[in-house]
C-alpha positions as CSV (number, residue, x, y, z in Angstrom):
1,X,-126.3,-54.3,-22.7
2,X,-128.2,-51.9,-20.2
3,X,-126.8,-50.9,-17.3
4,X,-128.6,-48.7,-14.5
5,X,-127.7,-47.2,-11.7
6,X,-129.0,-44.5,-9.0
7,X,-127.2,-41.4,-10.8
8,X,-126.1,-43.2,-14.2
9,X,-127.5,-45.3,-17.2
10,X,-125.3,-46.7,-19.9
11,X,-126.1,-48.9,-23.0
12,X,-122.9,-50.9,-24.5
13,X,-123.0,-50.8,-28.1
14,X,-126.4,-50.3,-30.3
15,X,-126.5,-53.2,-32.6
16,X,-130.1,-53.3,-32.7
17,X,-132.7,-50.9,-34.7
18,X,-133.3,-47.8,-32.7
19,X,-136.9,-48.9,-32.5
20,X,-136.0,-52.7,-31.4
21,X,-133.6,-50.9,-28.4
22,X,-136.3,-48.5,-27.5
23,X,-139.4,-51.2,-27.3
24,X,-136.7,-53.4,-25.1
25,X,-135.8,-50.6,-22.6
26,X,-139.7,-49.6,-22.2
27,X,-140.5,-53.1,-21.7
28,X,-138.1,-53.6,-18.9
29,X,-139.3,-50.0,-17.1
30,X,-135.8,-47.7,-18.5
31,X,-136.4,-44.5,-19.7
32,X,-134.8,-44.0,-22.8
33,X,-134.6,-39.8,-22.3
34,X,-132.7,-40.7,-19.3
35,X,-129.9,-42.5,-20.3
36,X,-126.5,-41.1,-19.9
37,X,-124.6,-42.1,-22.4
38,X,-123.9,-45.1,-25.4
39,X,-120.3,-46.6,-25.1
40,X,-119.2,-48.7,-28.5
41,X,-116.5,-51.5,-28.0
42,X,-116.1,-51.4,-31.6
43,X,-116.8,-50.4,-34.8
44,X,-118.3,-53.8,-36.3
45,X,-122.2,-53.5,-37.6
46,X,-123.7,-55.5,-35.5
47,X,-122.2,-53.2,-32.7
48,X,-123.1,-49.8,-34.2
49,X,-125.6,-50.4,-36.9
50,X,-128.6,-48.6,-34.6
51,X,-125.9,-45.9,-32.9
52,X,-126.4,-43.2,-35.1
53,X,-130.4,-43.4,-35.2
54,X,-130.3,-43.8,-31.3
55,X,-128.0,-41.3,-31.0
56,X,-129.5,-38.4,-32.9
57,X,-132.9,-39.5,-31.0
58,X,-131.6,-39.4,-27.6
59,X,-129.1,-37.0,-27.9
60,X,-126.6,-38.8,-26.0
61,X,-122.7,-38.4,-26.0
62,X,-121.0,-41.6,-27.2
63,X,-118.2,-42.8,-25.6
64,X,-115.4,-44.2,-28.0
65,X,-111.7,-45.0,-28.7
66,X,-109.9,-42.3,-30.9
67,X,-109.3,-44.7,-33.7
68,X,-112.9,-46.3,-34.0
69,X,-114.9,-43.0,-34.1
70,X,-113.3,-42.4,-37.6
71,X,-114.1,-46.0,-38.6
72,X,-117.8,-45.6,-38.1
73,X,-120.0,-44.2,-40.8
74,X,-121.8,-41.1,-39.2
75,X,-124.1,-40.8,-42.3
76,X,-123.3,-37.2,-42.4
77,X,-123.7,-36.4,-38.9
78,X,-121.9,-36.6,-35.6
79,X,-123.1,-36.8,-31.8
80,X,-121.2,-35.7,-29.0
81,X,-118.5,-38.1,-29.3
82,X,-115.7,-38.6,-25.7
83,X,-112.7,-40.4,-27.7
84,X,-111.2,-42.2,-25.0
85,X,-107.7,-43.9,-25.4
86,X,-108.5,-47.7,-24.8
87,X,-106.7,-48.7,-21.5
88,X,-108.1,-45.6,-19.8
89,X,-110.5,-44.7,-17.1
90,X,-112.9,-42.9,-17.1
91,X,-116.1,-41.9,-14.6
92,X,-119.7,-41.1,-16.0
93,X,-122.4,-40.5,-13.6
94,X,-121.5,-43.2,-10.7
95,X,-120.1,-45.4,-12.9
96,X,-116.4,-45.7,-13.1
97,X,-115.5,-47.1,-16.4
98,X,-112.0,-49.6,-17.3
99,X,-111.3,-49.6,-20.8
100,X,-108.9,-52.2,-21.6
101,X,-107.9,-53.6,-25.6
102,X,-109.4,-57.1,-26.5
103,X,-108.1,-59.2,-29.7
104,X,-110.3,-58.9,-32.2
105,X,-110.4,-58.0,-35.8
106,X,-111.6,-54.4,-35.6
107,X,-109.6,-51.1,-35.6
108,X,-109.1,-50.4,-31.9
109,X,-111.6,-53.2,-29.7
110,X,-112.0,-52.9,-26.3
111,X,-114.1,-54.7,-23.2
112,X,-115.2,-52.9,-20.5
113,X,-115.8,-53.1,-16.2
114,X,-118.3,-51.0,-14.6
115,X,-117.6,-50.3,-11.1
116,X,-120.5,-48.8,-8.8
117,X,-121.0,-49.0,-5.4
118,X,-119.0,-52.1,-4.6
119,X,-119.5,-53.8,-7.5
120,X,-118.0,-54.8,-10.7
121,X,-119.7,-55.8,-14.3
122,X,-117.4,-57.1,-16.8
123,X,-118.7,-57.1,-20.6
124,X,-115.8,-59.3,-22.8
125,X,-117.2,-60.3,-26.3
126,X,-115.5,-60.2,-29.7
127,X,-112.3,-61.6,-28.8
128,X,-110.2,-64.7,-30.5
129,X,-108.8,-66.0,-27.2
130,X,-108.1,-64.5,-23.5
131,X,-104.9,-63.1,-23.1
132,X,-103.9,-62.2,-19.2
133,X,-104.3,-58.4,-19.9
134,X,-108.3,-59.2,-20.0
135,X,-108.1,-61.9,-17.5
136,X,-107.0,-59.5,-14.8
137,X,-109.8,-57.1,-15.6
138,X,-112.3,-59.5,-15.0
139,X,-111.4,-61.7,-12.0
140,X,-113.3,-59.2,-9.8
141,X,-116.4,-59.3,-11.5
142,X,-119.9,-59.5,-9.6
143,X,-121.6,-60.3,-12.9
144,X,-119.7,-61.4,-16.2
145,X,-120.8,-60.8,-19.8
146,X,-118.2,-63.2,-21.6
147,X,-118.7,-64.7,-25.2
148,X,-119.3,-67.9,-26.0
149,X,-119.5,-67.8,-29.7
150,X,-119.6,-71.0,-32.0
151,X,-119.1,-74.9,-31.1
152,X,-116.4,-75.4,-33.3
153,X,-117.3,-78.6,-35.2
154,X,-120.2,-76.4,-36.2
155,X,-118.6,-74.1,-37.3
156,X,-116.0,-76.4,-39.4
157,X,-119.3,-78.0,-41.4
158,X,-121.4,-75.0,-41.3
159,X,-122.8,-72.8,-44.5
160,X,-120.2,-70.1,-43.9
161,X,-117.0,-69.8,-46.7
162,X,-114.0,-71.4,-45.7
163,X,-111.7,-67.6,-45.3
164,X,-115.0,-66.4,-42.7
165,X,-114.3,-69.6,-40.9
166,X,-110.5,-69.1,-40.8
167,X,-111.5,-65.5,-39.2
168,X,-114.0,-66.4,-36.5
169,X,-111.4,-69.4,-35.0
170,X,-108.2,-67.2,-35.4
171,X,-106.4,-65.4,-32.4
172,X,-108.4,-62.0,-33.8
173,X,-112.0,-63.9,-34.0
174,X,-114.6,-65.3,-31.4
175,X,-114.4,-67.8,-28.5
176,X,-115.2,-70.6,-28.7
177,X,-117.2,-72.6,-26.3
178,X,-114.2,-74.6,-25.5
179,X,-112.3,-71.8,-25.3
180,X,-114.9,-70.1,-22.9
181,X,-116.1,-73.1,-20.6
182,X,-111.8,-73.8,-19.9
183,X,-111.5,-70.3,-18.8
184,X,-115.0,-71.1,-16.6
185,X,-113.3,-74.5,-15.5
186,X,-110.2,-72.9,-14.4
187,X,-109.7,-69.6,-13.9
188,X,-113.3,-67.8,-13.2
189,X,-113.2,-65.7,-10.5
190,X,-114.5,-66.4,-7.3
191,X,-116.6,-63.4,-6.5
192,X,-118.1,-63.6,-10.1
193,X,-122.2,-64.8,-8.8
194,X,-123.8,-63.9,-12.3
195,X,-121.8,-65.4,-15.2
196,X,-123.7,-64.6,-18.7
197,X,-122.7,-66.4,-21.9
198,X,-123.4,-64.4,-25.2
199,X,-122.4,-63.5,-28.3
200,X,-124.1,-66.4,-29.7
201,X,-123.3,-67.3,-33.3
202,X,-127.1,-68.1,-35.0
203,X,-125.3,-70.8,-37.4
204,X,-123.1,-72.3,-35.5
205,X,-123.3,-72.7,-31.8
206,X,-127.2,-73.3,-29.9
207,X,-127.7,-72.4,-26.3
208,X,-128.5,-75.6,-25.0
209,X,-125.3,-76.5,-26.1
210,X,-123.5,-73.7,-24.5
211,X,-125.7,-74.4,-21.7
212,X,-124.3,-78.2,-20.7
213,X,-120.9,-77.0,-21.4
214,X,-120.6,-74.4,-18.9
215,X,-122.6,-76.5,-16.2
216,X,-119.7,-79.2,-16.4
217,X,-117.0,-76.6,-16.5
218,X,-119.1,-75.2,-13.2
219,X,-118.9,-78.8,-11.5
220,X,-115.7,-78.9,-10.8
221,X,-115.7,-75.4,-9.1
222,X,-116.6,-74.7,-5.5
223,X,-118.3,-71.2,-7.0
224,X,-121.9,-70.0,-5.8
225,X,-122.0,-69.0,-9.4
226,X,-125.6,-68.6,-11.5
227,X,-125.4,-69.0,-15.1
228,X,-127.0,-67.5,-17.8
229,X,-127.1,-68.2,-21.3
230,X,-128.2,-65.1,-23.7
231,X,-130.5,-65.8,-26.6
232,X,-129.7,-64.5,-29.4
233,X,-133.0,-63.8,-30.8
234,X,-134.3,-62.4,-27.5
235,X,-133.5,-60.0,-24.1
236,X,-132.4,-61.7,-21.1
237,X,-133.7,-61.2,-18.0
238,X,-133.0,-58.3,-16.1
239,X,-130.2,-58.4,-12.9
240,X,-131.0,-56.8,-9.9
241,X,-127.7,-56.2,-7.3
């Protein structure tokens, strides 16, 4: 995730090739040479697997709890690493940043909400189910990143072995779409406008179906909320506030 602001710009974990992040940022007008600084939420590959080629390119400090910068392989070399203790804030550029631990299977996880002139984004992935600690973070959110990981008949019958399966739906896993569209149908907040489902499995979950979920978890809400699902093959579209 890209973030941009007047004085700041921030990417949220490099899990794609440095050259796959660079040709998405040029095609959407960011200039790579001036962004700020790379914040991981944890150390899982397809979080960090392009961090230390980005990195080393860019020149960037990475932003990082204390416990997951030793958990990442620096293949012999280190940026500019600001270990942060994960429930702490901190400011970079305009951008206020909350830090705030997420249940997940991963040394020290944690989502983030940005906070810049008036507004709030909320990024929440990687997460077996929504305690209250995240859901107070993120009831003030303009815009929502939240997962919306696998259906979970399809994950049940899908090609994955049975102890991956008993990860993904455990309390230190992914949410489901269930999961995901109850928190939409009932607790979302009100000033959330954007809401974006990602996180997308590839083998078990399809956006359409995330799609008709969340619209019918919508219905029932009196929310002037626009949905969004991410693809997980492609960039979303870019939001303007």
């Amino acid at each position: 995730m890209y973030v941009s602001t007047e004085k700041a710009s921030l990417l949220i974990d490099a899990g794609l090739s440095r050259k796959e992040t660079l040709a998405r940022m040029a095609k959407i007008g960011a200039d790579p040479e001036k962004l700020s600084a790379i914040l991981i939420t944890h150390e899982h590959s397809d979080h960090v697997c392009g961090l230390v080629s980005i990195a080393r390119k860019l020149k960037v400090p990475v932003f990082l709890t204390h416990l997951t910068a030793p958990a990442i392989d620096w293949c012999g070399w280190e940026p500019t690493l600001e270990r942060f203790q994960a429930g702490s804030r901190f400011t970079i550029g305009d951008i206020e940043v909350d830090s705030f631990t997420i249940p997940h299977d991963a040394v020290d996880p944690v989502g983030f909400v940005l906070r810049s002139q008036g507004l709030e984004y909320g990024v929440v992935t990687d997460l077996g189910y929504l305690p209250d600690s995240v859901k107070v973070h993120i009831n003030r959110c303009d815009l929502l990143l939240l997962e919306s990981n696998h259906e979970l008949e399809m994950l049940k019958v899908g090609p994955y072995p049975w102890s991956v399966k008993q990860r993904v739906m455990s309390r230190k896993g992914h949410l489901s779409n269930e999961a995901a569209c109850s928190f939409v149908r009932h607790e979302l907040g009100s000033r959330t406008s954007t809401l974006i489902l990602g996180h997308l499995s590839e083998n078990n979950n399809h956006p359409e179906i995330v799609r008709q979920a969340a619209r019918q978890a919508l219905a029932g809400r009196e929310l002037f909320t626009r949905l969004h699902i991410a693809d997980p093959r492609s960039p979303s579209e870019v939001f303007c506030y």
